[in-house]
C-alpha positions in Angstrom: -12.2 -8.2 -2.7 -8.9 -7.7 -0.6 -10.2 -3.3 -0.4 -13.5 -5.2 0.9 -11.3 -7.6 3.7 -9.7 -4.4 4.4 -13.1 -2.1 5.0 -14.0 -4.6 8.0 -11.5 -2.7 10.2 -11.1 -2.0 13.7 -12.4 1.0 13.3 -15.0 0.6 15.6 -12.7 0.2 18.6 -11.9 3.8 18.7 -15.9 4.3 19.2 -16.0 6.6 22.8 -16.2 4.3 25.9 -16.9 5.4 29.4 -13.7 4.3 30.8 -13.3 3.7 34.7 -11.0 5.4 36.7 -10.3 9.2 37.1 -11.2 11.6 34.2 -7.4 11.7 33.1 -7.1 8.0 33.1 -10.1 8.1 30.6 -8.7 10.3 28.2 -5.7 8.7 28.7 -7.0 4.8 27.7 -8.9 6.5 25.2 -6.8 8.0 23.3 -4.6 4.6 23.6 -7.5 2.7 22.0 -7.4 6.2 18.9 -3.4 5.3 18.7 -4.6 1.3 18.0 -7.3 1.8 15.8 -5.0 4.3 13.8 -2.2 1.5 14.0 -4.5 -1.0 13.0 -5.7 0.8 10.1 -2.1 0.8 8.6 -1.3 -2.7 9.4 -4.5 -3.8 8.1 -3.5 -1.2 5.0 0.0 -2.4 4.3 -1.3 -6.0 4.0 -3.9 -5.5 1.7 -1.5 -3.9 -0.5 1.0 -7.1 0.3 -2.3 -9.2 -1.0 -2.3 -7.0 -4.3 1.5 -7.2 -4.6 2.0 -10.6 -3.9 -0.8 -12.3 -5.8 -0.8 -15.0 -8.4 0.9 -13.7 -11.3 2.8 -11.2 -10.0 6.1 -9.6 -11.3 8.4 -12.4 -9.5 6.4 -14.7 -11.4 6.5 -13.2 -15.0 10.1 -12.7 -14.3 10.3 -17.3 -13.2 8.6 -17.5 -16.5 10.8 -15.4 -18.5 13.6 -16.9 -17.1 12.7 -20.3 -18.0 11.8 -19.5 -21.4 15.0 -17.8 -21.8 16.6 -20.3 -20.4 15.3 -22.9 -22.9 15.6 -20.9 -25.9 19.8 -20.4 -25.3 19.8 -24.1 -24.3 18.4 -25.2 -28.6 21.7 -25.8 -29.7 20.3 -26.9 -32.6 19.0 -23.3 -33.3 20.5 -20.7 -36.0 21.4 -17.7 -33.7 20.0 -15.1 -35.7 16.7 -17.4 -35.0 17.6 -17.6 -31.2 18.7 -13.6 -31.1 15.3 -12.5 -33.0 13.6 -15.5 -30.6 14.6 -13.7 -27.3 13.6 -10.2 -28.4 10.2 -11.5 -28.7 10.1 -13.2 -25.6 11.2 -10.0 -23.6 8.9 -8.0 -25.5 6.3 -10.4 -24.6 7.4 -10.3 -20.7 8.0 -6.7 -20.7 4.4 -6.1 -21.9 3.1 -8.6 -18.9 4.6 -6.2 -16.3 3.3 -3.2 -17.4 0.1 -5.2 -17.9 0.3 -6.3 -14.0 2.1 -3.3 -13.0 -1.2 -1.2 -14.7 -3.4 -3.5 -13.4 -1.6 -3.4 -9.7 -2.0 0.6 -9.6 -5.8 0.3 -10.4 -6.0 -1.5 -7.1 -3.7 0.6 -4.9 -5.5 3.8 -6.0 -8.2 2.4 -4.9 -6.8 1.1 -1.2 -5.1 4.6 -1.1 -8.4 6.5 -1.5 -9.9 4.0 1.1 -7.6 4.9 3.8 -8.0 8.7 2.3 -11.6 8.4 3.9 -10.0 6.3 7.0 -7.5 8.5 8.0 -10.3 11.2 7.9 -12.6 9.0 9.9 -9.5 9.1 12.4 -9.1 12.8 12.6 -12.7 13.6 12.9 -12.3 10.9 16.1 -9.5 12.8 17.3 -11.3 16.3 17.1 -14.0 14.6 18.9 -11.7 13.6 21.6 -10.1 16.9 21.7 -13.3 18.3 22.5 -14.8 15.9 24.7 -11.4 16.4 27.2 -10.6 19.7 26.8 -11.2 21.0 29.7 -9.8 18.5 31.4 -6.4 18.2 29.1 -6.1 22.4 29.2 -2.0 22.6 28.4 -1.3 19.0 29.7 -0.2 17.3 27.2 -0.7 13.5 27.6 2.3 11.5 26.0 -0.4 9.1 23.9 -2.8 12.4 22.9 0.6 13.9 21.5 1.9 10.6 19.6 -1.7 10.4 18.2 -1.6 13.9 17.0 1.8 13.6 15.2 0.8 10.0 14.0 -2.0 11.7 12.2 0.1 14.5 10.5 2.2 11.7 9.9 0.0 9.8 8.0 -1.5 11.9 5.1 1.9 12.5 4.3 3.2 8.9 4.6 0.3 7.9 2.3 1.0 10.7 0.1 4.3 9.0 -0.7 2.7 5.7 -0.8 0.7 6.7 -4.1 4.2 8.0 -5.6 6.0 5.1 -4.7 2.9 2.9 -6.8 2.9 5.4 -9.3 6.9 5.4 -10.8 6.6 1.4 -10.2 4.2 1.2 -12.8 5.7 4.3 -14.9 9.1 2.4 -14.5 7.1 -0.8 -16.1 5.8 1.6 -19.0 9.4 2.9 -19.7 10.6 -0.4 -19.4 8.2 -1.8 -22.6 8.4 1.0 -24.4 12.4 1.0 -24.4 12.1 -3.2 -25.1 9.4 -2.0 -28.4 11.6 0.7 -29.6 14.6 -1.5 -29.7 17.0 0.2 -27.1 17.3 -2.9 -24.6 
């Protein structure tokens, strides 16, 4: 659902227009309107992943929960320790098996939103060719300070995505080590 939100993208503002003015002020707006649509891809990107993150039951919420159990399980008085002590390694057993449920279930979804800006950023760069060929005659050596930011943005971007599937990657692998530490014993 939020990959779907994010497919219905401004995407089709980078489409070519026949911009008025001189030739150079039309390559010029148009590769202004590539720079947006690129822009807008990542905006529209990072909050999609901000939807997964940040969705009912997320990690800030298991940790509330465990907190309050916690919480109310050193507050029994009226409880043996040993029961209280062998009471609280279930509970964060319990809790560290419902992040690396979420954290599991989180990556699932950011695969998926990284392999959809895969084919976006693609879409981009085949736009930018196309503009590269459609002005370049007229751009020869210029080089137009938006053509350039776009060009870098685009190198930029694999790259920056690259990390971006790391980054979700040892979140949930950090989850993983987390439960099986908690199930072994060691925490």
């Amino acid at each position: 659902m939020i990959i779907a939100a994010f497919a219905g993208t401004l995407m089709s503002a980078a489409a070519p227009y026949s911009f008025a003015g001189t030739p150079e002020e039309a390559a010029k707006k148009e590769a202004e309107v590539l720079l947006y649509s690129l822009s807008a891809s990542w905006n529209e990107f990072q909050h999609a992943n901000d939807a997964i993150v940040n969705a009912e039951g997320n990690h800030l919420d298991i940790e509330a929960d465990y907190q309050y159990y916690y919480n109310a399980i050193n507050a029994d008085n009226q409880r043996p320790a040993a029961d209280k002590e062998a009471s609280l390694r279930k509970l964060l057993k319990t809790y560290a098996q419902k992040h690396k449920k979420r954290a599991a279930e989180e990556l699932i979804k950011q695969k998926r939103l990284v392999q959809f800006m895969e084919k976006r950023l693609t879409e981009h760069q085949m736009q930018f060719k196309s503009y590269k060929s459609k002005y370049k005659k007229l751009l020869g050596n210029k080089a137009l300070p938006e053509v350039t930011e776009l060009e870098k943005k685009l190198q930029v971007s694999a790259n920056d995505l690259e990390k971006q599937m790391e980054k979700y990657t040892q979140t949930a692998a950090q989850y993983d080590q987390k439960f099986e530490q908690v199930k072994k014993g060691f925490v």
